[in-house]
DRENLUMZA-605558 format. One record per residue (C-alpha): residue number from 1; residue in one letter; x negated, z, y negated. Coordinates in nm, 3 decimals. Example, Ala and Ser with C-alpha at 12.3 -4.5 7.8 and 13.67 -1.06 7.14 Angstrom:
% DRENLUMZA-605558
(margu 1, A, (-1.230, 0.780, 0.450)),
(margu 2, S, (-1.367, 0.714, 0.106)),
***
This chain:
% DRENLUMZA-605558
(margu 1, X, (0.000, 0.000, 0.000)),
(margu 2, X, (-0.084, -0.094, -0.354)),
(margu 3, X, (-0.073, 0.169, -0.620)),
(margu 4, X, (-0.076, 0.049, -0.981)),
(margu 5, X, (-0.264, 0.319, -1.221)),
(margu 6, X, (0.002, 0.190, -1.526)),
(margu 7, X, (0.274, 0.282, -1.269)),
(margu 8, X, (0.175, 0.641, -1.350)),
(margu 9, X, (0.045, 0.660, -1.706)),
(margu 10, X, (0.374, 0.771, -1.885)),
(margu 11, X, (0.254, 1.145, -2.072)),
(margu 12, X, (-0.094, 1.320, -2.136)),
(margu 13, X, (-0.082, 1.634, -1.906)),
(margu 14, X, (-0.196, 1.972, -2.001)),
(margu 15, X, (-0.484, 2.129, -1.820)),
(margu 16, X, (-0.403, 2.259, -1.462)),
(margu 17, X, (-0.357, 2.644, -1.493)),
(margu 18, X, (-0.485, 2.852, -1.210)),
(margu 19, X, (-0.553, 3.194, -1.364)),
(margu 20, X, (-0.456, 3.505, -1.133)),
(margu 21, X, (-0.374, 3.258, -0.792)),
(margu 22, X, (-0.499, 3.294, -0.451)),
(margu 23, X, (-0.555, 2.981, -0.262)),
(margu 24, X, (-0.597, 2.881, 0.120)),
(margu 25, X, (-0.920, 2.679, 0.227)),
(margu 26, X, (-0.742, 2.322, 0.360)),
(margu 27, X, (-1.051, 2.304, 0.602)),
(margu 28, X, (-1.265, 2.589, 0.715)),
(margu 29, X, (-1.601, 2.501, 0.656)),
(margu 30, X, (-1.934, 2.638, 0.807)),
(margu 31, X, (-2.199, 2.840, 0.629)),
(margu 32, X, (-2.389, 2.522, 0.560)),
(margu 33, X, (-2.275, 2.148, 0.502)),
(margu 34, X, (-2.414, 1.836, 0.331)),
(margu 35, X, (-2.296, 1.788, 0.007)),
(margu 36, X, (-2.274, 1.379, 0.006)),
(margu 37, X, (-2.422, 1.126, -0.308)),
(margu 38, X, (-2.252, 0.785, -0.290)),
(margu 39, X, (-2.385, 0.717, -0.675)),
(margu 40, X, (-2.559, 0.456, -0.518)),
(margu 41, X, (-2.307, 0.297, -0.256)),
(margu 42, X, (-2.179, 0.386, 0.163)),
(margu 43, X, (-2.379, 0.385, 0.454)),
(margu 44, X, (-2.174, 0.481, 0.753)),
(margu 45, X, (-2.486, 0.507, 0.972)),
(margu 46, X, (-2.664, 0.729, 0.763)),
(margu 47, X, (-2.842, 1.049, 0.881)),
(margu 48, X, (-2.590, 1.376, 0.841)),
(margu 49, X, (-2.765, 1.691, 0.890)),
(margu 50, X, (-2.467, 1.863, 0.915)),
(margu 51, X, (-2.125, 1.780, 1.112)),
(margu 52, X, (-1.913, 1.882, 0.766)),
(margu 53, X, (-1.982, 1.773, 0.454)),
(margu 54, X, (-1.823, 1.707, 0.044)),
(margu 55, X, (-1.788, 1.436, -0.112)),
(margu 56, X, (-1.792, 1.446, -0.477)),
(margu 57, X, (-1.529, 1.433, -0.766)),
(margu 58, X, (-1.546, 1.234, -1.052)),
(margu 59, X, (-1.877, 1.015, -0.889)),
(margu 60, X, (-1.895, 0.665, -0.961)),
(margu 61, X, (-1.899, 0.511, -0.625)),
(margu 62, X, (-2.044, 0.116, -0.661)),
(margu 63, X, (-1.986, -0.161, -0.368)),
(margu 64, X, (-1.786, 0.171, -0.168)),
(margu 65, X, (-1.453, 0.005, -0.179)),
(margu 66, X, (-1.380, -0.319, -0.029)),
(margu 67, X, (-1.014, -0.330, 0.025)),
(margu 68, X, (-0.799, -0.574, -0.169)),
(margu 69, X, (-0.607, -0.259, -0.328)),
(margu 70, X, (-0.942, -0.235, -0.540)),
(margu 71, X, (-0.987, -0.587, -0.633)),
(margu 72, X, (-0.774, -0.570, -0.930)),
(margu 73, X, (-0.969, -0.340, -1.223)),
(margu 74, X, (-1.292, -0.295, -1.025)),
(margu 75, X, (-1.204, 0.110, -0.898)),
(margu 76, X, (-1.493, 0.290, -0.786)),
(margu 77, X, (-1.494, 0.624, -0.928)),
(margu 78, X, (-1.355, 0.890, -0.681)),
(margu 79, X, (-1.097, 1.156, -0.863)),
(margu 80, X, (-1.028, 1.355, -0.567)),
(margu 81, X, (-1.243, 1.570, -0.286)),
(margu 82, X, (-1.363, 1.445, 0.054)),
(margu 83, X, (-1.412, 1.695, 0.308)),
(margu 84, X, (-1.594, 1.529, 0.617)),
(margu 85, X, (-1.520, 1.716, 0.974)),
(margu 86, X, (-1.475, 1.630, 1.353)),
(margu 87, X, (-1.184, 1.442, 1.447)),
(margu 88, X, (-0.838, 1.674, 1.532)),
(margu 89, X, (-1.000, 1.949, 1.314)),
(margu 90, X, (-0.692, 2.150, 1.143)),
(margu 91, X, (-0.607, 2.131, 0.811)),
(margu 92, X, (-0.406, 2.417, 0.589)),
(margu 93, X, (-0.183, 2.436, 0.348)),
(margu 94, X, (-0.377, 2.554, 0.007)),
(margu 95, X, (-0.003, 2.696, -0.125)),
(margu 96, X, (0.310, 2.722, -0.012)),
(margu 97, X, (0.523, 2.397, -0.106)),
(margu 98, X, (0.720, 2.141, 0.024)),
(margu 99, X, (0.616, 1.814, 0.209)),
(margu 100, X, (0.673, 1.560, -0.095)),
(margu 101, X, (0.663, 1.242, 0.083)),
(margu 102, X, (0.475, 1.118, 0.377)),
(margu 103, X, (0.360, 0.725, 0.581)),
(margu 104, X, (0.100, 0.510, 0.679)),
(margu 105, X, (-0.093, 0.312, 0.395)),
(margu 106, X, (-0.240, 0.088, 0.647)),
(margu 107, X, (-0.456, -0.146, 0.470)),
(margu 108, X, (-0.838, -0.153, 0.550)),
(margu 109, X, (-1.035, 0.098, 0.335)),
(margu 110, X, (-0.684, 0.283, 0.266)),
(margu 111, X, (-0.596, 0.636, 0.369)),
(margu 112, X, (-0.418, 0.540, 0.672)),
(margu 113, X, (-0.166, 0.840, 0.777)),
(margu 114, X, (-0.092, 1.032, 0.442)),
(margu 115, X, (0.109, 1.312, 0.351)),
(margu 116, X, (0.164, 1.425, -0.040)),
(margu 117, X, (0.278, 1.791, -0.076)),
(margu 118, X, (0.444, 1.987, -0.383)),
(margu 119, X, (0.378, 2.298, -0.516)),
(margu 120, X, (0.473, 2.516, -0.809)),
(margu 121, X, (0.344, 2.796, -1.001)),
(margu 122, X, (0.295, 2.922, -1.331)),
(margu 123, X, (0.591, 2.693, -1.459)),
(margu 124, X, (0.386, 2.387, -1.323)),
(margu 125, X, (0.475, 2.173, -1.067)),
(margu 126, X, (0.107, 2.001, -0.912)),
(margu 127, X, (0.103, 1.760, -0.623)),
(margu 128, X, (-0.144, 1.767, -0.330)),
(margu 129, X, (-0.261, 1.419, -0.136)),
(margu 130, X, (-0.426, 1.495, 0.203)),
(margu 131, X, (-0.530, 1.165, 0.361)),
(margu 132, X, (-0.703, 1.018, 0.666)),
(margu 133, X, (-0.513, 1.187, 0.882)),
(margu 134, X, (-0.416, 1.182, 1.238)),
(margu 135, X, (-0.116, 0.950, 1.353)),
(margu 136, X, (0.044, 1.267, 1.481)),
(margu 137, X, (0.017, 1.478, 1.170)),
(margu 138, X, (0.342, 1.245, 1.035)),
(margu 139, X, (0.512, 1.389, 1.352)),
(margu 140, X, (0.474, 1.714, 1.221)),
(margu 141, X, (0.714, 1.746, 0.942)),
(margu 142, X, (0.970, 1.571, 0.755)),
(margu 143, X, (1.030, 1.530, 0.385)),
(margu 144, X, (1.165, 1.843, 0.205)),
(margu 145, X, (1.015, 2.117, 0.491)),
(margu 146, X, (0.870, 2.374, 0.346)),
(margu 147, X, (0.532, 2.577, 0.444)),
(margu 148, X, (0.387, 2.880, 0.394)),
(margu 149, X, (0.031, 2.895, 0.236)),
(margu 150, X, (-0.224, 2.868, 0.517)),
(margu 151, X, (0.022, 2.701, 0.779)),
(margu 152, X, (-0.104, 2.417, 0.957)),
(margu 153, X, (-0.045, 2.115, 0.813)),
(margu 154, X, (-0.207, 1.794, 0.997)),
(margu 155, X, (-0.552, 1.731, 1.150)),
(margu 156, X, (-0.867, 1.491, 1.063)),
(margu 157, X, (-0.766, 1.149, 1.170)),
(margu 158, X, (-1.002, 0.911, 1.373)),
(margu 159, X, (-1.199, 0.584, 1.204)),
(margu 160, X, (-0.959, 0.338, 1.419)),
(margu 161, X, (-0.628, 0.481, 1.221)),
(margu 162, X, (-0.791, 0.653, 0.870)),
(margu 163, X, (-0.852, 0.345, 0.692)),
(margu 164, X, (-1.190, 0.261, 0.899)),
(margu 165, X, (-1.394, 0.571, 0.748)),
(margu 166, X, (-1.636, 0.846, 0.881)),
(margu 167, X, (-1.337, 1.104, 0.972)),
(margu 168, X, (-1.246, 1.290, 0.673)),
(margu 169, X, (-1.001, 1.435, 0.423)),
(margu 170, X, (-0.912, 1.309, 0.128)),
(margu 171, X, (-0.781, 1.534, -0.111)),
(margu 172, X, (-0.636, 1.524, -0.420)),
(margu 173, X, (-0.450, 1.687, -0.715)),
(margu 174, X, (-0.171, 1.529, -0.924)),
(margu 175, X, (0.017, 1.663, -1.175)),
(margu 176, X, (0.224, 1.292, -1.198)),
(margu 177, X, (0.510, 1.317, -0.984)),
(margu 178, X, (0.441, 1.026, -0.713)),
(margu 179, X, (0.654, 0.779, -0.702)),
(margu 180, X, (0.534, 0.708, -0.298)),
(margu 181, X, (0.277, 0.868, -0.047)),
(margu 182, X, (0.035, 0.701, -0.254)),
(margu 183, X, (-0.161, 0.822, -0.515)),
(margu 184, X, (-0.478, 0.603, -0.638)),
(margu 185, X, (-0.774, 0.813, -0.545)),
(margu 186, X, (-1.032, 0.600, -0.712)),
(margu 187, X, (-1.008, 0.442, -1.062)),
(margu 188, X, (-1.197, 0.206, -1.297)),
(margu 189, X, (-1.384, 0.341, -1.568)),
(margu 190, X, (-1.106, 0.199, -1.849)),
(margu 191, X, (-0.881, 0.477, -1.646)),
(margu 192, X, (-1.173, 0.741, -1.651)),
(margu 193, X, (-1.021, 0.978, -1.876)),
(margu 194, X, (-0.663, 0.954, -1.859)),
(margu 195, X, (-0.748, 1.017, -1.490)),
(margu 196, X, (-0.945, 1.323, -1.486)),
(margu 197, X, (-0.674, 1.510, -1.694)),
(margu 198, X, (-0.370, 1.366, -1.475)),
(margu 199, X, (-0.570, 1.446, -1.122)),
(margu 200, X, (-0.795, 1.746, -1.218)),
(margu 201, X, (-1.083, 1.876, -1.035)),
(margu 202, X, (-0.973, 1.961, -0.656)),
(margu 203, X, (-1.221, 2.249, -0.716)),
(margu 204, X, (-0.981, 2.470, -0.855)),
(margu 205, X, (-0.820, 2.536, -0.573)),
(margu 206, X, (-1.087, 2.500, -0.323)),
(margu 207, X, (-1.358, 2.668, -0.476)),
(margu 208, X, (-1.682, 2.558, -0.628)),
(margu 209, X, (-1.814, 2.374, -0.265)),
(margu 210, X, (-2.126, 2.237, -0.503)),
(margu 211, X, (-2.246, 2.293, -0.805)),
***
């Protein structure tokens, strides 16, 4: 599926408030993990010391994205979190919410199985992408169920149904509503800024990860 950033573009958004929450780790990493740098482009083969690992927010990416649904405004800088780890590994529920809307973007380089999830607090209403998921996760719920903070929500899809990529999580923060179970997760630098305020750091909620 093919996201237009203009689709989502109507209002500026006030900075994400966080200030006296508790949140949930959506994977639970290891003492130690690679923290990834694709500033200079993807290798899939290269060397991992670790079996988890970050990628970065707000990281210009160049020649990562080959898919079609990039073509248009030359995308390549990442606005959510990646969180590399083994196929079927769980993954929680940072707040309690609601599952917001949920499919398959099935193009190459996509996030294959994808689930968008709504929460609320502090008067705000903020919207959570996890993709690269398993086929089954989408089995799990249906639209509207609701969760409890740390409830399972899906596990860690494989490369032959997450898009083609190293399995991973991609996660993300929105405080657009969506108007599918897409959100764009990388943008051209025209959409830099607007982007960073609409989809703020995923660090907020999951902690600092890397400096």
């Amino acid at each position: 599926m093919t996201l237009k950033i203009d689709n989502m573009r109507p209002v500026e958004h006030p900075p994400l408030r966080i200030e006296n929450q508790a949140f949930h780790p959506v994977i639970r990493l290891p003492d130690s993990y690679d923290v990834y740098d694709f500033s200079e482009g993807y290798d899939p083969n290269r060397t991992r010391e670790h079996e988890y690992g970050i990628g970065r927010y707000n990281e210009k990416r160049p020649c990562m994205y080959g898919g079609e649904q990039y073509d248009a405004d030359r995308r390549e800088i990442h606005v959510g979190i990646d969180i590399a780890a083994p196929v079927g590994e769980p993954i929680y529920a940072f707040f309690e919410g609601s599952v917001f809307q949920q499919g398959l973007n099935p193009l190459p380089w996509d996030y294959g199985p994808t689930i968008i999830t709504r929460h609320s607090w502090l008067g705000q209403t903020v919207y959570a992408l996890i993709g690269h998921l398993s086929m089954e996760s989408l089995n799990r719920w249906s639209i509207g169920d609701t969760f409890r903070a740390g409830e399972q929500l899906a596990t860690v899809g494989s490369q032959d149904v997450n898009g083609g990529w190293n399995p991973h999580v991609h996660f993300q923060l929105s405080l657009v509503r969506p108007s599918t179970y897409d959100i764009p997760g990388v943008v051209s630098d025209r959409d830099r800024q607007w982007a960073l305020r609409a989809f703020p750091d995923p660090r907020l909620v999951l902690g600092p990860l890397y400096e």
